[in-house]
C-alpha positions in Angstrom: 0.0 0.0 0.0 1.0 3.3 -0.8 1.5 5.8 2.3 -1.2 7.8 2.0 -0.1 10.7 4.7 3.2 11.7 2.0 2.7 14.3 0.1 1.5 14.4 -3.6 3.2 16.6 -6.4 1.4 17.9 -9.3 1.5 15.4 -11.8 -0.4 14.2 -15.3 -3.4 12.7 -13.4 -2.4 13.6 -9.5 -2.5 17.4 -9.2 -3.5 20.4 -6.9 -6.7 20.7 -6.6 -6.3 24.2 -6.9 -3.8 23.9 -9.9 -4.7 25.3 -13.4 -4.5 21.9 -14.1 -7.2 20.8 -12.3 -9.5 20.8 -15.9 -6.6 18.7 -17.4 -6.8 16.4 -14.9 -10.6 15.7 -14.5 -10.4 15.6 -18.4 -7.3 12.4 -18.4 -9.7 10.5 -15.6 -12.6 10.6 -17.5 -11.0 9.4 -20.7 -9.3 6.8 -18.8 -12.9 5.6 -17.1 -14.1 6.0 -21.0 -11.7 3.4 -22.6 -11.8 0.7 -19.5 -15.1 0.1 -19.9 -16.6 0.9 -23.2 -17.1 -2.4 -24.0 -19.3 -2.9 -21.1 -22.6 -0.8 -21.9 -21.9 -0.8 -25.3 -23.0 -4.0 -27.1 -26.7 -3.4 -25.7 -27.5 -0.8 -28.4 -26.9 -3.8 -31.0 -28.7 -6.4 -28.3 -31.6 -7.0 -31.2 -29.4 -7.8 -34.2 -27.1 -9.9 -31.9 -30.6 -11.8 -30.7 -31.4 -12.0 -34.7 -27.8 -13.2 -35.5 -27.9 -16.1 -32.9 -31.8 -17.0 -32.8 -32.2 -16.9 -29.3 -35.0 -14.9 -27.3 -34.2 -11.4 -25.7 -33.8 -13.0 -22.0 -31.1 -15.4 -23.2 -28.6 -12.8 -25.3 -29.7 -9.8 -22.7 -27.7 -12.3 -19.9 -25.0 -13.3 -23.1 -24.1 -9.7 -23.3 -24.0 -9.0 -19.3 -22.2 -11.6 -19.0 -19.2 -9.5 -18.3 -20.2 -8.5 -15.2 -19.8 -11.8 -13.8 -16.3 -11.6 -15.1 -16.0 -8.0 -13.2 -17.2 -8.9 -9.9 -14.7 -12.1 -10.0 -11.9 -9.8 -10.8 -13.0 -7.0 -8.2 -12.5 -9.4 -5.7 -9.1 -11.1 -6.8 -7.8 -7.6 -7.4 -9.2 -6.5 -4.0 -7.8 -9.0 -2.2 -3.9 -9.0 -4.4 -4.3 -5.0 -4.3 -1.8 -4.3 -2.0 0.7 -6.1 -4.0 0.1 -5.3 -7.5 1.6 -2.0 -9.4 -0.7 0.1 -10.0 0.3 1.1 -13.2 1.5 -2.3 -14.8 -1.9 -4.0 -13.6 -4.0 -1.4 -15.6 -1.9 -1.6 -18.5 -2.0 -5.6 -18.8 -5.3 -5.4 -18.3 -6.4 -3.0 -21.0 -3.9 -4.9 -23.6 -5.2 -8.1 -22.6 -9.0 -6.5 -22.9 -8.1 -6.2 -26.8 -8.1 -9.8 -27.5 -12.1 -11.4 -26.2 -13.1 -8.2 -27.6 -11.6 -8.9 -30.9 -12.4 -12.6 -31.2 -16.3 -11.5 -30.2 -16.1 -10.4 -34.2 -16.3 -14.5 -35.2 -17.6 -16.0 -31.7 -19.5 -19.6 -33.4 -22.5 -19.3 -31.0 -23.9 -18.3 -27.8 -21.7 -20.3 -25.5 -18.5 -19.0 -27.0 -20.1 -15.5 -27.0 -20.9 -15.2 -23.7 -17.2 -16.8 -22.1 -15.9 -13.9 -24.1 -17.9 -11.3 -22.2 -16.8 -12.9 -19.4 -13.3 -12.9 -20.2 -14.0 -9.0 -21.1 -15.2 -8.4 -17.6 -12.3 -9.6 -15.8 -9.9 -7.4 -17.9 -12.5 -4.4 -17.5 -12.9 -4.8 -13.5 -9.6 -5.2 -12.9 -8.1 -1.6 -14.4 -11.6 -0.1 -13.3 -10.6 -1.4 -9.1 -7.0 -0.4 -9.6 -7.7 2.9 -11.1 -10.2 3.7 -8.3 -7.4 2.2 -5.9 -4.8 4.4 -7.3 -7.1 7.4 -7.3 -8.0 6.9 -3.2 -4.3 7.1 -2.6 -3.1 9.9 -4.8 -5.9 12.2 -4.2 -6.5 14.3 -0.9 -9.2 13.9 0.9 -10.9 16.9 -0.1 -9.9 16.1 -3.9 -10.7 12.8 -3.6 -15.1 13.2 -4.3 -13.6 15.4 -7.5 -11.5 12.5 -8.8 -14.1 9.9 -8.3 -17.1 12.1 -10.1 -14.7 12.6 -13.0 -14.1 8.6 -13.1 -17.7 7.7 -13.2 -18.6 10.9 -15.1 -16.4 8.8 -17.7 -18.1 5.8 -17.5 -21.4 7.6 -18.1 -20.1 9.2 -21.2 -18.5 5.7 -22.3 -22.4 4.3 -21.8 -23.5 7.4 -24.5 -20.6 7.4 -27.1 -20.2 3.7 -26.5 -23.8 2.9 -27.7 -23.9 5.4 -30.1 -20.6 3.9 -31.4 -21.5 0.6 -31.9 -25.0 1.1 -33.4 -23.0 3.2 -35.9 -20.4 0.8 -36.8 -23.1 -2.4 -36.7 -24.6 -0.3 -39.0 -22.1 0.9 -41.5 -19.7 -1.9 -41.1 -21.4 -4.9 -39.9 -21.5 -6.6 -36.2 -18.1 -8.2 -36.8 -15.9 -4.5 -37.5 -17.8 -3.4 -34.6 -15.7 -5.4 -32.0 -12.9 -5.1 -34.0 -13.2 -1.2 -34.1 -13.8 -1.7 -29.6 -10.4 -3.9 -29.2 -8.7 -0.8 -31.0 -10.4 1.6 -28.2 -9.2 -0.8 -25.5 -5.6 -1.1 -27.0 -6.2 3.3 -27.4 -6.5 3.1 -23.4 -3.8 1.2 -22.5 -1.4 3.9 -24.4 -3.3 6.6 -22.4 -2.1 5.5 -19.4 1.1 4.4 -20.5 1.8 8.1 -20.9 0.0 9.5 -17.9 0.3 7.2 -14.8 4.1 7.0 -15.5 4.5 10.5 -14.6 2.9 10.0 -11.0 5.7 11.2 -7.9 6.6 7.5 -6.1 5.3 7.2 -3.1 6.6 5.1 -0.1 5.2 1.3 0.3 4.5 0.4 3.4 2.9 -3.2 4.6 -1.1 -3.1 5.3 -1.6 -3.3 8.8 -4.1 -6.4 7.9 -3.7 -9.0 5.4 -6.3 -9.1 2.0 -8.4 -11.4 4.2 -8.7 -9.8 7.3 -9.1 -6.8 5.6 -12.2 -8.1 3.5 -13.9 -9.7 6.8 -13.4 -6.1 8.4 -15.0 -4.9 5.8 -18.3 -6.7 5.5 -18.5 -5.9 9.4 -18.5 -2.3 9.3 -22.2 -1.7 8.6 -21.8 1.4 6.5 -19.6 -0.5 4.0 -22.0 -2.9 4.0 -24.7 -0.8 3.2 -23.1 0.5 0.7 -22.2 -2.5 -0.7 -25.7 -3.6 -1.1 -26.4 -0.3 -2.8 -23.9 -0.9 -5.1 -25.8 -4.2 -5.9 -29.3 -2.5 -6.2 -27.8 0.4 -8.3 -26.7 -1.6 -11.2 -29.4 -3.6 -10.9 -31.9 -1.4 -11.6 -29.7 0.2 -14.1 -28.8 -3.2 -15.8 -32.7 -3.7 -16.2 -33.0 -0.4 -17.5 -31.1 -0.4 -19.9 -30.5 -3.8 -21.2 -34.0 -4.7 -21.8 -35.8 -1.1 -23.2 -34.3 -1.9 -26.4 -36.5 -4.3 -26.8 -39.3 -2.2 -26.3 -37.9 0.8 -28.6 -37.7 -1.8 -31.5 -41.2 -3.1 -31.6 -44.9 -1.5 -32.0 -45.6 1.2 -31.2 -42.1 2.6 -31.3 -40.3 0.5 -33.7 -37.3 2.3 -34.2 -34.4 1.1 -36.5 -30.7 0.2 -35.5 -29.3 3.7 -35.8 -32.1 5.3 -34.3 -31.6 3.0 -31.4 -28.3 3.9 -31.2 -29.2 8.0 -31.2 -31.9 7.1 -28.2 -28.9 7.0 -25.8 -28.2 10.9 -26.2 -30.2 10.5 -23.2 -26.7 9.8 -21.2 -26.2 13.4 -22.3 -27.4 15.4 -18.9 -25.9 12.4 -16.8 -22.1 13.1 -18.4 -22.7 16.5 -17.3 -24.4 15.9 -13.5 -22.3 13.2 -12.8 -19.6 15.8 -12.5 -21.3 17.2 -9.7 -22.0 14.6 -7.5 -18.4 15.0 -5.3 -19.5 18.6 -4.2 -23.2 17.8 -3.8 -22.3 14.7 -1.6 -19.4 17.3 0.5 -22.2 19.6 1.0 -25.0 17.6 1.4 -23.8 14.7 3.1 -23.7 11.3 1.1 -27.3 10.2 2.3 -29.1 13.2 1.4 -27.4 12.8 -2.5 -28.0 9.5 -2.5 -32.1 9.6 -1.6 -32.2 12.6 -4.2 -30.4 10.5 -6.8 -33.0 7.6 -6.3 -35.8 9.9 -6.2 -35.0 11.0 -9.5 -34.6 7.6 -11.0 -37.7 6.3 -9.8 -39.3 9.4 -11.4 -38.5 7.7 -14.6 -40.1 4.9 -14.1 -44.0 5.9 -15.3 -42.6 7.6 -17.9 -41.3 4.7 -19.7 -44.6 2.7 -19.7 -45.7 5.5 -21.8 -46.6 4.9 -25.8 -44.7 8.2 -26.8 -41.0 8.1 -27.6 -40.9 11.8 -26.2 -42.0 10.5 -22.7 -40.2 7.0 -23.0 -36.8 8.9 -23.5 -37.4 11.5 -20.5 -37.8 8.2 -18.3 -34.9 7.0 -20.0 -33.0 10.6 -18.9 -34.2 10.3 -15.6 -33.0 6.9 -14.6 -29.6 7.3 -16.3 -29.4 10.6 -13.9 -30.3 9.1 -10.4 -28.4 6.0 -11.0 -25.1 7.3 -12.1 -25.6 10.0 -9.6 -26.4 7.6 -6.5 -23.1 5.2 -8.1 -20.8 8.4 -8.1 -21.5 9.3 -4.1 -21.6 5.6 -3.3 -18.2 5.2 -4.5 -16.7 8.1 -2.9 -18.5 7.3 0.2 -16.4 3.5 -0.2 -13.5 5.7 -0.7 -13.8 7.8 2.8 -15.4 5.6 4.8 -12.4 2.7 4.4 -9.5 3.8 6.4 -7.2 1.0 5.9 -6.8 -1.2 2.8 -9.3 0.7 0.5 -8.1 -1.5 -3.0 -9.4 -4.4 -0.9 -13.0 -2.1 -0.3 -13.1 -0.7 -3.7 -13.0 -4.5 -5.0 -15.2 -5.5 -3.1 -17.5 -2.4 -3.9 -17.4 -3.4 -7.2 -17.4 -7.3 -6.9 -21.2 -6.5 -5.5 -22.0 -3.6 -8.0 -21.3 -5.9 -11.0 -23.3 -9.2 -9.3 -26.1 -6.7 -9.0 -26.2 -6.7 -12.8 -25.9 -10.0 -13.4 -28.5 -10.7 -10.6 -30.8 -7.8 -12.6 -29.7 -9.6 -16.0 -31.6 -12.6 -14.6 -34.6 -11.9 -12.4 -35.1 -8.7 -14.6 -35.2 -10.6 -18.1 -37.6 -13.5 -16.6 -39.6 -11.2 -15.6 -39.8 -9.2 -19.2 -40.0 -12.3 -20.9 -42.7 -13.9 -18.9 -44.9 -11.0 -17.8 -43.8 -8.5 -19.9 -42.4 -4.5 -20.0 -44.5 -3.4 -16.8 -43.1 -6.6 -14.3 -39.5 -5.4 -15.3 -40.4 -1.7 -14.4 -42.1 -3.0 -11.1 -38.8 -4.8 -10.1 -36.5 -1.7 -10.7 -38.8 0.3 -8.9 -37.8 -2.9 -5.6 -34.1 -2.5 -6.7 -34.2 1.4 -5.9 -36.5 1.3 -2.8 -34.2 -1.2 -1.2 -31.4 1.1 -2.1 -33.5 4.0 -0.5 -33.6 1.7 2.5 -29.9 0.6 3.3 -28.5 4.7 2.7 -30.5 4.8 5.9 -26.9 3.2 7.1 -24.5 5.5 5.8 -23.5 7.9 8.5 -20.8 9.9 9.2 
């Protein structure tokens, strides 16, 4: 572990937060956040030619392509529990090389099976640069920086959820499904050169032991309550984003709707107001206070909800906007809150933050998708609107 008392000297990612460069640095984060996990969000906005391509029904490629976070909550814990001993730097750079190659053989994956060990594969490469980036960011940034750095990470992963999707529907479009993983492994290799020529510049800090071991660390974890809680709203958050998300295309592409593959790709402009909110969710938590954001943020999403059982494509997107909002907003003060509220070890708390965030999507995947394919739109909504109230619930745990 790094010794997070020593000083930090402006650097490319790692500066002042009152240096000019403050703009530069929010900028390099977010970019970073953008090219770890494009690939994660991205393959939904082609989820109905990929359920064409294969012949399987909606439920069955919606938990093919979400697959990956089953691969990223595996890797959030390994990486959580190794943190202390891996580089930071090298770790995120293997994994975003390594990232390249299931994305690139997704372009000629035989069938379903193959498809979805892929994702998997994608995940763990994904989740393990996404812990040891929030890792690194926890011990380079000051406290009062810190809710800054961690808005600008996740403001990334918002925008990669846009510009992914819009990305992919383009190429699927233009090119065909196959150039559009090949075009993704060529954003992941685009990543790993980013931070091959910003994390290098970091000041060294002094290594010093953990005062626990990975274990003991994890177990400590699990018994603070207000890591648990949050935890568990990590789960619920993606979740009810994961249901969102993955299974409204289906709705935009049928009657009354029936929107074609690059309108479906345009519909996520919506992510447009959460890339720019996002960045506000550090200050609003500092002032606030993390459960006030975090009841705000759900509030919001659930607002959405209605809105999207609506026949109108004007209404069905402002649901859309709405949920995308609340849920990136709640995941943004969640994962600061991690950040703060672990004093010791925090690559072993971010993992297992994540570890739970991701099994929440798989978890959504599943329940979410048997529930659309057996009973339909309005049982999907109904279970995102459980996902945030239990979230709503457990922030009653996260105090000061």
């Amino acid at each position: 572990m790094t010794d997070l008392s020593a000083p930090i000297k402006p650097a490319a990612i790692a500066m002042d937060a009152h240096s000019p460069g403050l703009a530069l640095r929010s900028l390099v984060i977010g970019l970073t956040a953008f090219l770890t996990v494009v690939d994660l969000f991205a393959t939904q906005a082609i989820l109905p030619s990929l359920t064409r391509h294969y012949g399987v029904p909606p439920a069955a490629m919606g938990f093919a392509v979400n697959a990956s976070t089953f691969g990223m909550a595996v890797a959030g814990l390994v990486v959580g529990v190794f943190s202390p001993h891996i580089n930071r730097r090298t770790g995120i750079l293997l994994s975003l090389t390594l990232l390249a190659i299931p994305t690139s053989l997704l372009a000629s994956a035989p069938n379903l099976a193959v498809f979805t060990v892929l994702r998997i594969a994608q995940g763990l490469c994904m989740a393990s640069a996404f812990a040891l980036t929030l890792a690194y960011l926890g011990e380079q940034c000051s406290a009062m920086d810190a809710g800054g750095a961690f808005a600008a990470y996740i403001t990334g992963n918002v925008a990669s959820n846009l510009f992914g999707r819009l990305i992919s529907a383009a190429v699927a479009d233009g090119f065909g499904l196959a150039w559009n993983f090949y075009f993704f492994a060529a954003l992941n290799l685009a990543g790993a050169v980013l931070v091959y020529g910003t994390i290098k510049r970091v000041q060294q800090m002094h290594v010093t032991m953990p005062s626990a071991s990975p274990l003991k660390a994890t177990i400590a974890h699990w018994r603070n309550p207000r890591l648990r809680a949050a935890f568990a709203i990590g789960f619920c958050i993606l979740f009810a984003f994961i249901g969102t998300f993955t299974f409204v295309n289906f709705v935009l592409v049928q009657p009354p709707l029936s929107l074609g593959m690059m309108d479906l790709g345009v519909v996520y402009f919506v992510f447009l107001p959460s890339v720019i909110t996002t960045l506000l969710a550090g200050k609003v938590a500092s002032r606030l206070g993390t459960r006030p954001t975090i009841w705000g943020s759900l509030a919001v999403a659930g607002l959405g909800l209605p809105l999207m059982l609506a026949q109108h494509l004007g209404e069905v997107l402002a649901g859309m906007a709405l949920v995308g909002i609340g849920t990136f907003f709640a995941q943004a003060a969640a994962t600061g809150f991690v950040g703060q509220a672990a004093t010791d070890n925090r690559g072993v708390a971010s993992g297992t933050y994540l570890a739970c965030y991701f099994c929440g999507g798989l978890a959504g995947t599943a329940v979410l998708g048997h529930l659309f394919d057996s009973f339909g739109w309005p049982a999907c909504i109904a279970g995102i609107g459980i996902a945030l109230g239990v979230a709503a619930l457990l922030t009653l745990n996260l105090k000061r």
